[in-house]
mmCIF file of the N, C-alpha and C atoms, coordinates in Angstrom:
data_MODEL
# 
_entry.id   MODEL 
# 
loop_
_atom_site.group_PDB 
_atom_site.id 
_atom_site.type_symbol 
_atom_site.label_atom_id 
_atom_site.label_alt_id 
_atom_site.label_comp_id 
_atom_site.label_asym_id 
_atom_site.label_entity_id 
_atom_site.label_seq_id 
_atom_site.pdbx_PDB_ins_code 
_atom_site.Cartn_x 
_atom_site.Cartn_y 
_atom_site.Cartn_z 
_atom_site.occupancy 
_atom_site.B_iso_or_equiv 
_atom_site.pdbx_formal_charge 
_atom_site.auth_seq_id 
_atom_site.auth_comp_id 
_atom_site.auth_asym_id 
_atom_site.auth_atom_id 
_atom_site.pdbx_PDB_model_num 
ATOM 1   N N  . UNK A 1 1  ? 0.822   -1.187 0.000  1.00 0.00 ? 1  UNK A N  1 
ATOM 2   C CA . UNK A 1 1  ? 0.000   0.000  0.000  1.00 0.00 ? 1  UNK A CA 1 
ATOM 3   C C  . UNK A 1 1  ? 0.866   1.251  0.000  1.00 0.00 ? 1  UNK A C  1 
ATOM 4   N N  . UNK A 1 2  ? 2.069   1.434  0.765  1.00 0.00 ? 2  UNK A N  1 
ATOM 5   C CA . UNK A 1 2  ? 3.163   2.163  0.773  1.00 0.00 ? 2  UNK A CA 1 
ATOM 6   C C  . UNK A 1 2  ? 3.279   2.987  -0.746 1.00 0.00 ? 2  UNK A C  1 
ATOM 7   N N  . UNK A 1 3  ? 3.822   2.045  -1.871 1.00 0.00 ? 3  UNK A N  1 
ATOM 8   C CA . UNK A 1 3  ? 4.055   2.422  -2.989 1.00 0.00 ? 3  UNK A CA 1 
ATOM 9   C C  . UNK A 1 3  ? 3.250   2.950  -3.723 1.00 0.00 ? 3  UNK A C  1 
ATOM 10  N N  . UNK A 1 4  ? 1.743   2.726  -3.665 1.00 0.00 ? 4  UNK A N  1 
ATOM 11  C CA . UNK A 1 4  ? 0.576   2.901  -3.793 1.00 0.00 ? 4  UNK A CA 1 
ATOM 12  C C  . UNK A 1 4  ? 0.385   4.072  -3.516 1.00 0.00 ? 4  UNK A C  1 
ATOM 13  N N  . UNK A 1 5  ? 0.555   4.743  -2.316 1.00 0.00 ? 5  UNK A N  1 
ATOM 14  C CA . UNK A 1 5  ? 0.437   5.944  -1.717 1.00 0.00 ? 5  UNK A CA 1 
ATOM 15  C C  . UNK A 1 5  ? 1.596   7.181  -2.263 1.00 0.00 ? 5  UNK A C  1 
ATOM 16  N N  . UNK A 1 6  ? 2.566   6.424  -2.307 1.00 0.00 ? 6  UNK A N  1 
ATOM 17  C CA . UNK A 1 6  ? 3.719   7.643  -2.697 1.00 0.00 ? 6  UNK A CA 1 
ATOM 18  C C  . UNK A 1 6  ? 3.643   8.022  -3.989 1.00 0.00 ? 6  UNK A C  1 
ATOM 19  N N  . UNK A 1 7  ? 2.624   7.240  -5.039 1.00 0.00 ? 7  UNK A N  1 
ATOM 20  C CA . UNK A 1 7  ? 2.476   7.921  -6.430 1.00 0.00 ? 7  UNK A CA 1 
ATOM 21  C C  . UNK A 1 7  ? 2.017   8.822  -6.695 1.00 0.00 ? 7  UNK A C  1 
ATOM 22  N N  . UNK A 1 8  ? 1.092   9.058  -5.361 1.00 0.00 ? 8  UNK A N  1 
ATOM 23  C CA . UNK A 1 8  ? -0.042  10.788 -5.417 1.00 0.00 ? 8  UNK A CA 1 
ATOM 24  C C  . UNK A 1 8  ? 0.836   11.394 -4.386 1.00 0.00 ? 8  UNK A C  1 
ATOM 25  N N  . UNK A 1 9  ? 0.313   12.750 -4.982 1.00 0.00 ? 9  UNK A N  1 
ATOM 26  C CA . UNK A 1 9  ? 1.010   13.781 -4.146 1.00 0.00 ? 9  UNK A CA 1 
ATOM 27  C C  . UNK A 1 9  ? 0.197   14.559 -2.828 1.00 0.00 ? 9  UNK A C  1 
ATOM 28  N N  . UNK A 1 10 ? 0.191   13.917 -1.875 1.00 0.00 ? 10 UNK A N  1 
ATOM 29  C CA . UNK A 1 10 ? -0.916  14.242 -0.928 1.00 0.00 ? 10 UNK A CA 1 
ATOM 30  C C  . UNK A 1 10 ? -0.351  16.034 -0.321 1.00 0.00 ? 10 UNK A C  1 
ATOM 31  N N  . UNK A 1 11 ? -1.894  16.849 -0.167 1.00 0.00 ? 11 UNK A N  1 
ATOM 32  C CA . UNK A 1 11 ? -2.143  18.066 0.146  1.00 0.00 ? 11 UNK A CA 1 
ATOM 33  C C  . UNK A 1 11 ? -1.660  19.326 -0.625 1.00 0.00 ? 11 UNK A C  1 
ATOM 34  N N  . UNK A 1 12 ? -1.246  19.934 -0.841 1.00 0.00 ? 12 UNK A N  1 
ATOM 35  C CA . UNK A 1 12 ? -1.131  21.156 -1.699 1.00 0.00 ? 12 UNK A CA 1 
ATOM 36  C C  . UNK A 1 12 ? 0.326   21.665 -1.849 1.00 0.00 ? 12 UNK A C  1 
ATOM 37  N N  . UNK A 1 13 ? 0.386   22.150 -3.001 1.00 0.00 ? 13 UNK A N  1 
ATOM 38  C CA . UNK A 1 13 ? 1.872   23.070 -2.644 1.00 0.00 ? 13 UNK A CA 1 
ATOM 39  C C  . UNK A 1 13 ? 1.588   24.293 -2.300 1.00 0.00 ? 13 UNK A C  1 
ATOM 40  N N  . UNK A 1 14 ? 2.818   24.192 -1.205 1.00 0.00 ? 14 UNK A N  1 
ATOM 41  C CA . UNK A 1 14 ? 3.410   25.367 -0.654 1.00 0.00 ? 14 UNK A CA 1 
ATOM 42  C C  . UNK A 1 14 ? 3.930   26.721 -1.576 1.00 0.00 ? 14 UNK A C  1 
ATOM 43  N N  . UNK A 1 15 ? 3.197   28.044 -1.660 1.00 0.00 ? 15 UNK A N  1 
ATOM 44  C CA . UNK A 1 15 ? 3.772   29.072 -2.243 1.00 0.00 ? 15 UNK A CA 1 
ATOM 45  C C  . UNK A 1 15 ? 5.495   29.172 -2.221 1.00 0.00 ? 15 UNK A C  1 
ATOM 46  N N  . UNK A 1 16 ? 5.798   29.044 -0.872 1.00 0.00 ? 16 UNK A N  1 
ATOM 47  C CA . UNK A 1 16 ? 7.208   29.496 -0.225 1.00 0.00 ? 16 UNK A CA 1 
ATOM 48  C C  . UNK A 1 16 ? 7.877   27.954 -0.524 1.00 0.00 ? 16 UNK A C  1 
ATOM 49  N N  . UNK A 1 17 ? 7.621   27.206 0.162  1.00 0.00 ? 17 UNK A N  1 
ATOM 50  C CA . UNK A 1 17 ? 8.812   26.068 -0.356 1.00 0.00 ? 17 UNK A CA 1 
ATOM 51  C C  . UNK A 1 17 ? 8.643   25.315 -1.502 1.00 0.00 ? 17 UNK A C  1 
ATOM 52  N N  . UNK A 1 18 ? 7.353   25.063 -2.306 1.00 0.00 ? 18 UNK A N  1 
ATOM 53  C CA . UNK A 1 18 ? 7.065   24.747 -3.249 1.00 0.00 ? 18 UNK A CA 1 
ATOM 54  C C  . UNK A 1 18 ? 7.049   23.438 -3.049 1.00 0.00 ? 18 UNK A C  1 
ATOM 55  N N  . UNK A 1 19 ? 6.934   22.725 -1.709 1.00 0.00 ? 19 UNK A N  1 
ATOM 56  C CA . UNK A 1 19 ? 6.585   21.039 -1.327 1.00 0.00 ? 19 UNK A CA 1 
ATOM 57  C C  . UNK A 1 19 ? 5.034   20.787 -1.225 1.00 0.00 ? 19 UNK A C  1 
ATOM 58  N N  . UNK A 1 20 ? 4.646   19.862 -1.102 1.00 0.00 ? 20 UNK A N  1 
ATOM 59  C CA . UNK A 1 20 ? 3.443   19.235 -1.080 1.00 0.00 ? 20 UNK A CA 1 
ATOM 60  C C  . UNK A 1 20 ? 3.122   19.219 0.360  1.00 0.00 ? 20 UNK A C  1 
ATOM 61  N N  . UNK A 1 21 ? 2.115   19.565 0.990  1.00 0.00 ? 21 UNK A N  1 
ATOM 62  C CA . UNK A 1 21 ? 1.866   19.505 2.738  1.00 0.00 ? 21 UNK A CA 1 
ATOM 63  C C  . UNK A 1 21 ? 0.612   19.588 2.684  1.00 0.00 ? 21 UNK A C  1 
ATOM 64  N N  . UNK A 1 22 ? 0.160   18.861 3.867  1.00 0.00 ? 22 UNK A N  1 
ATOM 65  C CA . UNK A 1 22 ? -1.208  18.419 4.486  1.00 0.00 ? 22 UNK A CA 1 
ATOM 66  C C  . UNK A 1 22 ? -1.891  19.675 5.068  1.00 0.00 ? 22 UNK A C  1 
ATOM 67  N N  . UNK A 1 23 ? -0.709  20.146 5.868  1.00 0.00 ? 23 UNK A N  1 
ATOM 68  C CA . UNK A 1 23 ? -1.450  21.020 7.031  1.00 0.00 ? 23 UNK A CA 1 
ATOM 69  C C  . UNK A 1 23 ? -0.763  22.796 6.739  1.00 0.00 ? 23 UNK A C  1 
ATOM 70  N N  . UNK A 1 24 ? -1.855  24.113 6.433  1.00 0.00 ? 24 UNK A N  1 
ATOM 71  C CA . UNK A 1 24 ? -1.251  24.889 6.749  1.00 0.00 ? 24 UNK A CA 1 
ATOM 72  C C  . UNK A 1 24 ? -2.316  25.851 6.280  1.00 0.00 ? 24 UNK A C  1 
ATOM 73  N N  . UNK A 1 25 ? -1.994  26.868 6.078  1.00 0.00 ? 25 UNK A N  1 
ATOM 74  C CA . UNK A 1 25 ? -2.837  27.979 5.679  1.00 0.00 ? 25 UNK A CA 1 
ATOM 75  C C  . UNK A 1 25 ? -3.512  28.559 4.306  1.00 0.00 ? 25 UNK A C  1 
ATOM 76  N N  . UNK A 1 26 ? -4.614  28.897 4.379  1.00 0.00 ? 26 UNK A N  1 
ATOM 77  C CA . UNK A 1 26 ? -4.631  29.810 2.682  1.00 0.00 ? 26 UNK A CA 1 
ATOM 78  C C  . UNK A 1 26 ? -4.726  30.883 3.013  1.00 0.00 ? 26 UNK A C  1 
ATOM 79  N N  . UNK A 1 27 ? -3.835  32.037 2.214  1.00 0.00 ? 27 UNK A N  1 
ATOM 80  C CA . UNK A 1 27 ? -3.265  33.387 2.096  1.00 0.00 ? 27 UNK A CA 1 
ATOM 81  C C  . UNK A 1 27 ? -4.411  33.334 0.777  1.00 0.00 ? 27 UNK A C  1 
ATOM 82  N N  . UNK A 1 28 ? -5.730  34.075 0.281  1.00 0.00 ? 28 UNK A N  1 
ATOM 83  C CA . UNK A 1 28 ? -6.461  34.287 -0.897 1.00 0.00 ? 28 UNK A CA 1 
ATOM 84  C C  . UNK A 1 28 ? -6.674  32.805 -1.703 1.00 0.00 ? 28 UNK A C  1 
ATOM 85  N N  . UNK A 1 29 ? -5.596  32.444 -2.619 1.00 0.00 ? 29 UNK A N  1 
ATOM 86  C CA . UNK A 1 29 ? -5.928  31.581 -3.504 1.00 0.00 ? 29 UNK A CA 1 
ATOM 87  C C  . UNK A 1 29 ? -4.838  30.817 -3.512 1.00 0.00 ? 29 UNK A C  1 
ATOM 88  N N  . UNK A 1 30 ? -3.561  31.216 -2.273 1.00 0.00 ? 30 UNK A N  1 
ATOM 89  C CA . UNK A 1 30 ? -2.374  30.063 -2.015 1.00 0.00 ? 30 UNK A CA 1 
ATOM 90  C C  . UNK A 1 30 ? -2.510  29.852 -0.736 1.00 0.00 ? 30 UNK A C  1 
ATOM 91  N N  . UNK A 1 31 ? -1.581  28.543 -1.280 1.00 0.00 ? 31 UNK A N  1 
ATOM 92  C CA . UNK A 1 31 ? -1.317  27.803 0.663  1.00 0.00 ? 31 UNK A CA 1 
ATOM 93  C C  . UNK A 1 31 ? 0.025   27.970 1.196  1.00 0.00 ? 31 UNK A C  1 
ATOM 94  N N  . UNK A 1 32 ? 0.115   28.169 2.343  1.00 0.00 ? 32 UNK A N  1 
ATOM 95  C CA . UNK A 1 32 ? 1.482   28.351 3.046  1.00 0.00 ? 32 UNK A CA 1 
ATOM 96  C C  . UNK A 1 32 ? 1.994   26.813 3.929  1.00 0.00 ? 32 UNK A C  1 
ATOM 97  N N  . UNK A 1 33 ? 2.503   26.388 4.281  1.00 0.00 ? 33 UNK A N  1 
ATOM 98  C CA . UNK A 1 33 ? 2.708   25.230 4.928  1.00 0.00 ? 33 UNK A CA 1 
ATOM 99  C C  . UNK A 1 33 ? 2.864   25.552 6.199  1.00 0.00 ? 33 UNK A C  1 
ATOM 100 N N  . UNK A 1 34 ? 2.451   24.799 7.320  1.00 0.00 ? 34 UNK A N  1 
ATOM 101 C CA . UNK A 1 34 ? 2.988   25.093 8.764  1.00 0.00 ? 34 UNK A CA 1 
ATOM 102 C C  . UNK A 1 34 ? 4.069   24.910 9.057  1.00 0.00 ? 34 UNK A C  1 
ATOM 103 N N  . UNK A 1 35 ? 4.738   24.409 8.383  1.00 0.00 ? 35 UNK A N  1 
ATOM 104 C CA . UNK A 1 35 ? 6.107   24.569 8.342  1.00 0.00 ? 35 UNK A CA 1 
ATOM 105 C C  . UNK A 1 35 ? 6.822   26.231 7.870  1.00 0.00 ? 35 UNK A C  1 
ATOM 106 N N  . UNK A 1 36 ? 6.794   26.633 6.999  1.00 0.00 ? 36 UNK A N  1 
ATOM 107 C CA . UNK A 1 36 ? 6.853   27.842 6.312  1.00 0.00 ? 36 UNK A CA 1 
ATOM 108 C C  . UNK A 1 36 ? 6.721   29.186 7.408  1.00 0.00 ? 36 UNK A C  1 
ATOM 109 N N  . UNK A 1 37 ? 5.035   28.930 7.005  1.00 0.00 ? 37 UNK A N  1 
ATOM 110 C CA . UNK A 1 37 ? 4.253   29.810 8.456  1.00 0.00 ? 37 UNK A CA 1 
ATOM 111 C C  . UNK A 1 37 ? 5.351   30.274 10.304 1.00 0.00 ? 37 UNK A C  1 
ATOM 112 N N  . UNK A 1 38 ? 5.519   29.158 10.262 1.00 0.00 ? 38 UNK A N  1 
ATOM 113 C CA . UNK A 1 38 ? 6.065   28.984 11.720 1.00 0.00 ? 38 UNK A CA 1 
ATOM 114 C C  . UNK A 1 38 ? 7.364   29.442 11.519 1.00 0.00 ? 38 UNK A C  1 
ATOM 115 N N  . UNK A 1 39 ? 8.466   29.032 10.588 1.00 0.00 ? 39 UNK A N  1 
ATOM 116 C CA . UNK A 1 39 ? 9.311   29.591 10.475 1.00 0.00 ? 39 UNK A CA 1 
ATOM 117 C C  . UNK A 1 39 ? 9.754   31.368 9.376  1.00 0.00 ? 39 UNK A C  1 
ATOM 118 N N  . UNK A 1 40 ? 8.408   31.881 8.861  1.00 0.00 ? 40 UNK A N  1 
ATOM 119 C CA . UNK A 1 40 ? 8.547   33.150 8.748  1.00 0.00 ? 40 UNK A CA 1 
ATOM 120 C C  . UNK A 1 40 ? 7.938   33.952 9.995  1.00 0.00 ? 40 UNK A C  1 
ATOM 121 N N  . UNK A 1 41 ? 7.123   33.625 10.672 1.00 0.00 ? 41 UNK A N  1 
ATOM 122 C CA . UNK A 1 41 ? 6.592   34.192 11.729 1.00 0.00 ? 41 UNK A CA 1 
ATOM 123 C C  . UNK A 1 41 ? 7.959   34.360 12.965 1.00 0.00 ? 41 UNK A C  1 
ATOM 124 N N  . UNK A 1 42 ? 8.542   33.544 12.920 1.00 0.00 ? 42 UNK A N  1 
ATOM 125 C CA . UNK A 1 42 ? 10.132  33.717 13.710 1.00 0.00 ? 42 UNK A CA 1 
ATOM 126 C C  . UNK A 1 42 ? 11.408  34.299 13.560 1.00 0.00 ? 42 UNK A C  1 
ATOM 127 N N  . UNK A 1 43 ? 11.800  34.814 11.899 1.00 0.00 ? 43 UNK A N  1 
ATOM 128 C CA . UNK A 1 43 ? 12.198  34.915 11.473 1.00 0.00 ? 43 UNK A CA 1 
ATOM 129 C C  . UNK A 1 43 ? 12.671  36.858 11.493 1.00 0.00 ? 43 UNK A C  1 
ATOM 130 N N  . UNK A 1 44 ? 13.637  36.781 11.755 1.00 0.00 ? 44 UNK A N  1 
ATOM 131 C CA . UNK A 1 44 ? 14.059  38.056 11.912 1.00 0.00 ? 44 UNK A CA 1 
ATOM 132 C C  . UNK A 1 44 ? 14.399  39.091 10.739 1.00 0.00 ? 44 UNK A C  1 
ATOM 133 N N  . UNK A 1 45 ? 13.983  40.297 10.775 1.00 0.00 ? 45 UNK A N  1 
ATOM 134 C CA . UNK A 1 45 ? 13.925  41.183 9.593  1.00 0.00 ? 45 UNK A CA 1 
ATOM 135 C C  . UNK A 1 45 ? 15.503  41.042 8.814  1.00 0.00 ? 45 UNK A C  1 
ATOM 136 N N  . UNK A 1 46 ? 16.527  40.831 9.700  1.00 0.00 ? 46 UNK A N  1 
ATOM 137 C CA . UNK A 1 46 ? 17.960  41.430 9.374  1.00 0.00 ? 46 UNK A CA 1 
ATOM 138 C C  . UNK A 1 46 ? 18.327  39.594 8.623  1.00 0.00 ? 46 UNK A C  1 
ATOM 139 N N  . UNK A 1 47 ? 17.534  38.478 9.184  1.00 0.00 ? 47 UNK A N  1 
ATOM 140 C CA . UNK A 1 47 ? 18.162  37.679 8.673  1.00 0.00 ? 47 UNK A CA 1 
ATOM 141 C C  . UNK A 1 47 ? 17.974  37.142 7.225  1.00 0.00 ? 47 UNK A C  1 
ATOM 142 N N  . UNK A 1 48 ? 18.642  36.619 6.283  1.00 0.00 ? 48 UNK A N  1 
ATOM 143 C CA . UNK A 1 48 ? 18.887  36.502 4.973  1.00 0.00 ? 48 UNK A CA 1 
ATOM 144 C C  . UNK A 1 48 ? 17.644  36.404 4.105  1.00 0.00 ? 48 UNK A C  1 
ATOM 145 N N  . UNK A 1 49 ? 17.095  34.757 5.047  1.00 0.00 ? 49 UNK A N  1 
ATOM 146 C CA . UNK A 1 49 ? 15.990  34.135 4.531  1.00 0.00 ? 49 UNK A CA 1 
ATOM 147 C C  . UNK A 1 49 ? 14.494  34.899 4.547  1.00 0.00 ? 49 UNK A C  1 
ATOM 148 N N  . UNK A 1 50 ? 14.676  36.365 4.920  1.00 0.00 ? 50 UNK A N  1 
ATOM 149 C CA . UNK A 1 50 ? 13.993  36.773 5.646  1.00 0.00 ? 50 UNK A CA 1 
ATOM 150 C C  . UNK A 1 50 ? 13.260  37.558 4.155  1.00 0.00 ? 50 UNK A C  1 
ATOM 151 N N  . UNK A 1 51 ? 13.832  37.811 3.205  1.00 0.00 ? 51 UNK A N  1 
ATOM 152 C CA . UNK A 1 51 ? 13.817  38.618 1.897  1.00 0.00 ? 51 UNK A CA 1 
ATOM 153 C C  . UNK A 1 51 ? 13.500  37.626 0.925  1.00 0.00 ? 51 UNK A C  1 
ATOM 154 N N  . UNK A 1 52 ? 14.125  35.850 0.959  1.00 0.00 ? 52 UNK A N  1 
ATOM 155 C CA . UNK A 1 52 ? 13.662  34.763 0.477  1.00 0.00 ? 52 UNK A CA 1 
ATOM 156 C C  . UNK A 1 52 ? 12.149  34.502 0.708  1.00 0.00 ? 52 UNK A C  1 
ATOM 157 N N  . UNK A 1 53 ? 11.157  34.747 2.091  1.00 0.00 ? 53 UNK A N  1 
ATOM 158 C CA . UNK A 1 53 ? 10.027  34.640 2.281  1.00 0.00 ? 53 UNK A CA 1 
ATOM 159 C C  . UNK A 1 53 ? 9.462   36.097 1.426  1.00 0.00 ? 53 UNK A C  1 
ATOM 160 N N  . UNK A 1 54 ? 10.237  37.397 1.374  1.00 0.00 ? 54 UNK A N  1 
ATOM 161 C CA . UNK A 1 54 ? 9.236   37.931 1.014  1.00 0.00 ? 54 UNK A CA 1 
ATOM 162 C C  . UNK A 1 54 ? 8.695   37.734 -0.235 1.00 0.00 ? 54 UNK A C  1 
ATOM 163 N N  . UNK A 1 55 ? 9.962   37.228 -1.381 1.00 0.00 ? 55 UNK A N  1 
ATOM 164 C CA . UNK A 1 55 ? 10.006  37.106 -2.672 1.00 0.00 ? 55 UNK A CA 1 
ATOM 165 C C  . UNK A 1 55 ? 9.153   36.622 -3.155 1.00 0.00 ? 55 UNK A C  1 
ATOM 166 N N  . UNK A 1 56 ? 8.799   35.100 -2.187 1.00 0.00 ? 56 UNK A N  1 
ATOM 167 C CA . UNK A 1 56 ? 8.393   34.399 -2.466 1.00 0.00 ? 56 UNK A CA 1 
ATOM 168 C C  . UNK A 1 56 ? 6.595   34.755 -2.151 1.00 0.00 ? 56 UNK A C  1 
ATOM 169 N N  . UNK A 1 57 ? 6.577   35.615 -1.523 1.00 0.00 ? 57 UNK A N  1 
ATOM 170 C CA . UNK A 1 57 ? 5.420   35.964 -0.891 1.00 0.00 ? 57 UNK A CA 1 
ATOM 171 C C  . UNK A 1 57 ? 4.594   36.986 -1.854 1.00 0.00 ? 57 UNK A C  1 
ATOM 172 N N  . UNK A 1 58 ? 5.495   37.528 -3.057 1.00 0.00 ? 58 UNK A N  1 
ATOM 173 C CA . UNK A 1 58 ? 5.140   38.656 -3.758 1.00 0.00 ? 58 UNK A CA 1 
ATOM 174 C C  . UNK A 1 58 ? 4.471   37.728 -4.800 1.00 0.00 ? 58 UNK A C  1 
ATOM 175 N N  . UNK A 1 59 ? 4.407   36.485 -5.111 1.00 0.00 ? 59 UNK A N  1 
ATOM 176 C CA . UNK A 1 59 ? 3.929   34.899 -5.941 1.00 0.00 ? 59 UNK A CA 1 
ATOM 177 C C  . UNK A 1 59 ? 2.172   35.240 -6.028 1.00 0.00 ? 59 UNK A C  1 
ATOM 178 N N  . UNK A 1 60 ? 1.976   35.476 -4.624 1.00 0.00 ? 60 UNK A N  1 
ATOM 179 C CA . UNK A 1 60 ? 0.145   35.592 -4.246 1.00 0.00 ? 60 UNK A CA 1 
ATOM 180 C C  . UNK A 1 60 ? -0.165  36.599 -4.577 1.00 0.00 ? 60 UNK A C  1 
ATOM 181 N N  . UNK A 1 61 ? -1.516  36.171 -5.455 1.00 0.00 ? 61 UNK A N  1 
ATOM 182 C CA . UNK A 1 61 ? -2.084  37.552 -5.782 1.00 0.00 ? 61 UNK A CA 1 
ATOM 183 C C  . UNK A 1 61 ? -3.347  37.913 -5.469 1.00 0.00 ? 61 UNK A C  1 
ATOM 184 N N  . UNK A 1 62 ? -4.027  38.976 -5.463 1.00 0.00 ? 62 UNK A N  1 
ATOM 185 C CA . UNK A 1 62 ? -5.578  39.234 -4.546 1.00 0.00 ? 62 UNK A CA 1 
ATOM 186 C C  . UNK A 1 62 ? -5.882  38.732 -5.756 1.00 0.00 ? 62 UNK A C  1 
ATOM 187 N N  . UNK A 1 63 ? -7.433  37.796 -5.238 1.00 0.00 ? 63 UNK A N  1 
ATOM 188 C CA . UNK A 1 63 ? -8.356  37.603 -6.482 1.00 0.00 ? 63 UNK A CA 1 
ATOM 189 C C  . UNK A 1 63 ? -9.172  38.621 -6.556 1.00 0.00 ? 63 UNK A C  1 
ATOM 190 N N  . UNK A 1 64 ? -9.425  38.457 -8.022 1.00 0.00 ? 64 UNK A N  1 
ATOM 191 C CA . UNK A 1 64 ? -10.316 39.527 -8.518 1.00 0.00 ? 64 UNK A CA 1 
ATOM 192 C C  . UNK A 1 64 ? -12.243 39.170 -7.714 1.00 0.00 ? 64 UNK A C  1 
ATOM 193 N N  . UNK A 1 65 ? -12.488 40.198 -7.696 1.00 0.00 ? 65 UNK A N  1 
ATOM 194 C CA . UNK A 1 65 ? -14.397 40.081 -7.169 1.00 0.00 ? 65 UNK A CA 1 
ATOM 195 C C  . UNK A 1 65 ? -14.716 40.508 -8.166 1.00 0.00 ? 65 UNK A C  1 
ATOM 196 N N  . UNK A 1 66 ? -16.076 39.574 -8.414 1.00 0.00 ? 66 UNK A N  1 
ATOM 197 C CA . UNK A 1 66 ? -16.813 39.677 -9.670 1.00 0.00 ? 66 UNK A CA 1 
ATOM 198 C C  . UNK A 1 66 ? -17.576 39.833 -9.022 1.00 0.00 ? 66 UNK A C  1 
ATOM 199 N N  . UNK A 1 67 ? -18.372 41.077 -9.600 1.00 0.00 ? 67 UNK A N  1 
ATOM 200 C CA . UNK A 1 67 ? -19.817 41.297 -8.919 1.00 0.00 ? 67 UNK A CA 1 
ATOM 201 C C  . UNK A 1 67 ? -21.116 40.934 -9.850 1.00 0.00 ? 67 UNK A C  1 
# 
């Protein structure tokens, strides 16, 4: 059943890491991973990765409202 299972790609990709995950957030019309989440929420302005989340964060876009 193992092999079976690893052919699908279970839960969504991640905007920021671009992996497949079960559990995490939707930002509009993307998902963030709790992984991701937890480590930009900690993540200090001065440190590197810190400009890597935003980049990656500039990806999401507002959906349009149709009225």
């Amino acid at each position: 059943m193992s092999a079976l299972v690893s052919k699908y790609k279970v839960g969504e990709a991640c905007i920021v890491c671009e992996e497949h995950k079960s559990k995490g957030i939707h930002l509009y019309t993307s998902f963030i991973c709790r992984d991701c989440e937890e480590d930009m929420v900690h993540t200090d302005t001065k440190d590197p990765k810190y400009k890597y989340y935003i980049n990656q964060l500039k990806k999401i876009t507002t959906p349009e409202i149709y009225s």
